[in-house]
MARLUM-690223 format. One record per residue (C-alpha): residue in one letter; x, y, z. Coordinates in steps of 0.5 Angstrom, whole numbers, plus 2048, in hexadecimal, padded with zeros to 3 digits. Each point is the difference from the previous one (the first is absolute). Example, Ala and Ser with C-alpha at 12.3 -4.5 7.8 and 13.67 -1.06 7.14 Angstrom:
BEGIN
a8197F7810 s8028077FE 
This chain:
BEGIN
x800800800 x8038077FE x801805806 x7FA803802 x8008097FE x801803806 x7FA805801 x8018087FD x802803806 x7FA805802 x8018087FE x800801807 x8057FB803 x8058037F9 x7FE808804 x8027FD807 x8067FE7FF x8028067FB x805802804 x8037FB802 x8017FD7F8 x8068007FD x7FF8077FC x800803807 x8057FD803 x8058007FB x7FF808800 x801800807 x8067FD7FF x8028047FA x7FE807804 x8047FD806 x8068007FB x8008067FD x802802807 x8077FD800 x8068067FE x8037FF7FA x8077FE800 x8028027FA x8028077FE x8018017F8 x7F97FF7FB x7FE7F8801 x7FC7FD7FB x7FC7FB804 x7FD804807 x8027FC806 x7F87FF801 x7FF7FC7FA x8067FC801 x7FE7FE806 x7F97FF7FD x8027FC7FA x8057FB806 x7F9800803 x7FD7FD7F9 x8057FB800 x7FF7FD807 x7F88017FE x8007FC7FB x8047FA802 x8068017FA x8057FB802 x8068067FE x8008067FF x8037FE7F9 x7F97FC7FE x7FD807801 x8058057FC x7FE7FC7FA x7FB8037FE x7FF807803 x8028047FA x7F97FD7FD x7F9805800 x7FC7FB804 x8067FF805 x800808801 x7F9801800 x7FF7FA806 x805802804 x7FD807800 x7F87FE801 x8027FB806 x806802803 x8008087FE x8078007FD x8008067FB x8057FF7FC x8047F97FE x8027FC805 x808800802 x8047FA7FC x8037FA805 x806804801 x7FD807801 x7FB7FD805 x8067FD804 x8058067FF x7F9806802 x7FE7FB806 x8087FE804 x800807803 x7F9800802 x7FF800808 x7FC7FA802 x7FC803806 x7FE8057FA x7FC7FA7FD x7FE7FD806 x7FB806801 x7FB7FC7FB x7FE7FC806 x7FF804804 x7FC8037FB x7FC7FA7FE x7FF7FF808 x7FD806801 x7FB7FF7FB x7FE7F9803 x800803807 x7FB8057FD x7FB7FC7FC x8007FC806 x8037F97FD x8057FF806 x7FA800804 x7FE7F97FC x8077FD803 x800801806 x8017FB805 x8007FF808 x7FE807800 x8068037FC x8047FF7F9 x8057FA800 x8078027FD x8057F97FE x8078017FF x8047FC7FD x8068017FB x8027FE7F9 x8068017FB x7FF8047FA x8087FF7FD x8057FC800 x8077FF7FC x8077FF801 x8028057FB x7FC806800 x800805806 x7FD807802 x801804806 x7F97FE803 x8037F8800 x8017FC806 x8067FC7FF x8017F9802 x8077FB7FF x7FF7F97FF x8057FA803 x8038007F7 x801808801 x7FC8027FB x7FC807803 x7F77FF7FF x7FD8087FF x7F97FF802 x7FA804802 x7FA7FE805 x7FA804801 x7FB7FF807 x7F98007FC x7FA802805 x7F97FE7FE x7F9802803 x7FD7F8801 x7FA7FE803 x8007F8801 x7F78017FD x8048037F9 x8037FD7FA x8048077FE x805804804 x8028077FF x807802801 x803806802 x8078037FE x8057FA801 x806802804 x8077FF7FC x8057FC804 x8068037FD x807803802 x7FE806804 x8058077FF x8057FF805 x7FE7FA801 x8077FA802 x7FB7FA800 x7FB7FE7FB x7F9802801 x7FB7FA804 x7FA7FF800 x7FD802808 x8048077FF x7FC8007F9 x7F97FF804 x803805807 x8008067F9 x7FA7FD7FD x7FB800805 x800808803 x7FE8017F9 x7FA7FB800 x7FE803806 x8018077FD x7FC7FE7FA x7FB7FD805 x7FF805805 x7FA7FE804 x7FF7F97FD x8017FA805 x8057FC7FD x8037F9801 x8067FD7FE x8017F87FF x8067FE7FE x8067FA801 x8047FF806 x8068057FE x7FC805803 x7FD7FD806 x806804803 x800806807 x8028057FC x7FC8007FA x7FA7FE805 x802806802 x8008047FA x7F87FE7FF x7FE802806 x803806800 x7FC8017F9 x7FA7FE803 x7FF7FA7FB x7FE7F8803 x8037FA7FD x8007F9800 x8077FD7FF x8037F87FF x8047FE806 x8057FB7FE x8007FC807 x8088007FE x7FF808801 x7FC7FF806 x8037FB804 x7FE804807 x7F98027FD x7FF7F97FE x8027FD806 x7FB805804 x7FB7FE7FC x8017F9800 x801800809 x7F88047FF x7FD7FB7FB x8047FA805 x7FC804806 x7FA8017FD x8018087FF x7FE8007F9 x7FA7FF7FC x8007FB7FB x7FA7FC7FC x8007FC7FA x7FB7FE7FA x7FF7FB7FB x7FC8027F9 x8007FB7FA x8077FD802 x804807801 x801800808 x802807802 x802803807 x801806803 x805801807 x801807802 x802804806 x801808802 x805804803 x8077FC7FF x8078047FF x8038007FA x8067FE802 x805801806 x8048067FD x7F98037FE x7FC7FE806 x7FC807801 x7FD7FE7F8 x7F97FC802 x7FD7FB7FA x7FB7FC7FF x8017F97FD x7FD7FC7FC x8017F97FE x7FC7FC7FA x8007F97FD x7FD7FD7FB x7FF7F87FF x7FE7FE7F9 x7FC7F9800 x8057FC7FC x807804804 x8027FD807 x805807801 x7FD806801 x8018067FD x801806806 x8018077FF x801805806 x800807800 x800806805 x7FD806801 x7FD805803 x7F78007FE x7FE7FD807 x7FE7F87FE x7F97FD803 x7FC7FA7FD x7FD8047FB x8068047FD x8057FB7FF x7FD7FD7FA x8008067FD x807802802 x8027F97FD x7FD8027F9 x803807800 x8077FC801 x8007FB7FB x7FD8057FD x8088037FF x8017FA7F9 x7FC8057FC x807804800 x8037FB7FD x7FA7FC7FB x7FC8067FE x806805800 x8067FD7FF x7FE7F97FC x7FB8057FB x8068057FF x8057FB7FE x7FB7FB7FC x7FA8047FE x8038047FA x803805805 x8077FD7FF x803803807 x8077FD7FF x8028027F9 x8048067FE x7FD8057FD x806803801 x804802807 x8048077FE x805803803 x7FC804806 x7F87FE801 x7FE7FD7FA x7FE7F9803 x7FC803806 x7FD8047FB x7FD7FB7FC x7FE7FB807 x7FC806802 x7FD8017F9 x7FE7F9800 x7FE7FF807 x7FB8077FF x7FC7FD7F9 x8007F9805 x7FC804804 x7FD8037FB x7FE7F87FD x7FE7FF808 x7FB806801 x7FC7FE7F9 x8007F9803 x7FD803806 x7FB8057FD x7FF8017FA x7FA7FB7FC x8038017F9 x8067FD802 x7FE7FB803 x7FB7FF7FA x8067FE7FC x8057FE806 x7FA7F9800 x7FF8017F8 x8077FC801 x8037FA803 x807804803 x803806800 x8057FF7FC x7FA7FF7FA x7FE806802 x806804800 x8017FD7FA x7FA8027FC x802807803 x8058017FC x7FE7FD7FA x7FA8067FF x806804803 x8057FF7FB x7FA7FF7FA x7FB805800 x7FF806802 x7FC800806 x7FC807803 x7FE7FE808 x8027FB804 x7F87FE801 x8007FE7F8 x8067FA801 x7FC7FE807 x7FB7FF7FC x8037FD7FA x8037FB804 x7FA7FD803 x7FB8027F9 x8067FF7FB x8028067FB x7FF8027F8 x8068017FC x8038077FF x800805806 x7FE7FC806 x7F77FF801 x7FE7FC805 x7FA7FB7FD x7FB800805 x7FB7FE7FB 
């Protein structure tokens, strides 16, 4: 049986979430570049801004290189698309310009569209439908963007293997808005974990996230926020950090970590000090042990957490599988599933971030190009900020999803993307929606909606 036509999506579903189609975000995300000072001073041919926005293109529209793109922009077609959906007035920047024009760029400058696109979320009220335990939980994790034992920058952290070669590489700490009830998250500006200025050492991941989260709190200012993370943050120094932000969390706590937070859990659930039930539903048998008020260690006595341990028993397994977490949202009978979820809930950094960026057509490991100044942190924000994009589409807007269930992957959607893109010349967003779902005639790009 052939997949059944999704339904046209109502004239006022296409109004409500006008603001938040592609068009709009895109131009937010253009007027925000417009803002970044020029860092040339002779007459330029391509302007910073439409550089940028035809960079934004190349992540937008999934091109595997940035030669793939530079094939055909000279074509009329290529031109008029690229001004009709990306708003880039002139001709785009060929692969060489493009890299030359956006080295020098500062990355914060294009971190800005994040908040940007933020803003917009949290006024039409879409954070709203992500919240959980009352708040917005924010995952961490990192990544790597690039790796080569040849080519280096200034940014390069550098490590020297036992055969002493030398590895130049780049690490980003994504953070993403997730909610254990939603398939999409939305990042926000990831943090670069590369070679600071008058830095000795190397730049690491928990000093990535000790710049990154007075930043998060800056752009959400009154929002209740908790942060869930792996076990290199359930630390003193960053809890106290998020205390001092006012932020809650929920953190893996590696009995290894924690040998005294352990112990005293363990000599309270011998004791029967600690709440402990467990249940059995179609074969999976799930336990909760939970107790307040333990120090976290003896060098930071004067921290007080809370600890949660969760099992889970399949049918078919002997062994169980146990997570453990510390935090500071108080646990009762009635909160610690709900804890549970929001800490599980930390493997959508991983699968719906990291695992869709590398997999899914956005190509995260692959150079676009590295530079001799920001250039692959450039691209990384490029790249991160039209995922955001994707996800907020997914999320909110009913043309999008029309077509996102039109097609069995992403990948084919992407790839049908790019095919109306590089063939026919294309008015609107609303009409390649509705071309994916409808199909479309030849010549300029006409859904058939008949």
């Amino acid at each position: 049986m052939p997949k059944a036509l999704p339904p046209i999506p109502s004239y006022d579903d296409i109004q409500a979430s006008s603001c938040l189609s592609v068009k709009r975000l895109l131009e937010a995300v253009r007027k925000t570049f417009t803002k970044i000072p020029e860092h040339r001073t002779a007459s330029v041919e391509y302007s910073l801004v439409d550089t940028l926005m035809s960079g934004a293109a190349v992540f937008s529209l999934k091109f595997p290189s940035l030669l793939k793109f530079d094939e055909n922009r000279e074509e009329a077609h290529i031109k008029h698309n690229l001004q009709t959906l990306y708003g880039v007035s002139g001709q785009a920047p060929c692969d060489t310009q493009m890299r030359t024009i956006l080295d020098p760029v500062e990355p914060a400058q294009v971190a800005k569209g994040f908040d940007t696109l933020h803003r917009s979320l949290e006024r039409n009220g879409v954070l709203r439908e992500f919240k959980y335990l009352g708040a917005l939980v924010i995952l961490l994790d990192a990544t790597g963007e690039y790796s080569s034992n040849c080519i280096g920058c200034p940014d390069c952290c550098t490590r020297t293997h036992s055969d002493g070669t030398v590895e130049y590489y780049h690490q980003m700490l994504a953070a993403v808005i997730a909610c254990p009830n939603k398939k999409t998250v939305l990042p926000l500006a990831p943090e670069p974990i590369i070679k600071q200025k008058d830095a000795s050492k190397n730049d690491c991941e928990i000093n990535a996230a000790k710049r990154l989260m007075p930043k998060i709190r800056k752009l959400f200012p009154k929002r209740k926020i908790i942060i869930a993370a792996d076990g290199i943050y359930s630390k003193g120094p960053f809890i106290k950090l998020l205390k001092e932000l006012n932020f809650d969390y929920i953190l893996v706590a590696k009995e290894s970590d924690h040998v005294n937070l352990v112990n005293e859990y363990i000599e309270r659930r011998v004791a029967s000090k600690a709440e402990e039930y467990e249940e059995t539903k179609d074969g999976l048998t799930q336990g909760f042990c939970w107790t307040n008020d333990l120090s976290l260690n003896a060098s930071h006595s004067d921290i007080k957490v809370n600890l949660l341990n969760f099992w889970e028993i399949k049918q078919d397994e002997e062994k169980p599988h146990s997570w453990i977490w510390i935090t500071n949202l108080k646990l009762t009978r009635r909160s610690v599933c709900r804890v549970m979820r929001a800490g599980r809930c930390r493997w959508k950094v991983e699968n719906e971030t990291f695992n869709t960026l590398k997999n899914q057509g956005y190509n995260l490991e692959h150079n676009y190009g590295h530079g001799k100044q920001h250039l692959a942190t450039v691209f990384g924000y490029l790249m991160l900020l039209m995922f955001l994009i994707d996800q907020i589409q997914e999320a909110c807007c009913p043309l999008f999803q029309a077509a996102r269930n039109r097609l069995h992957s992403r990948t084919s959607l992407w790839e049908k993307l790019r095919g109306f893109f590089t063939n026919y010349f294309i008015e609107s967003w609303e009409d390649i929606w509705l071309s994916v779902i409808y199909g479309n005639q030849r010549g300029a790009l006409a859904p058939n909606t008949s």
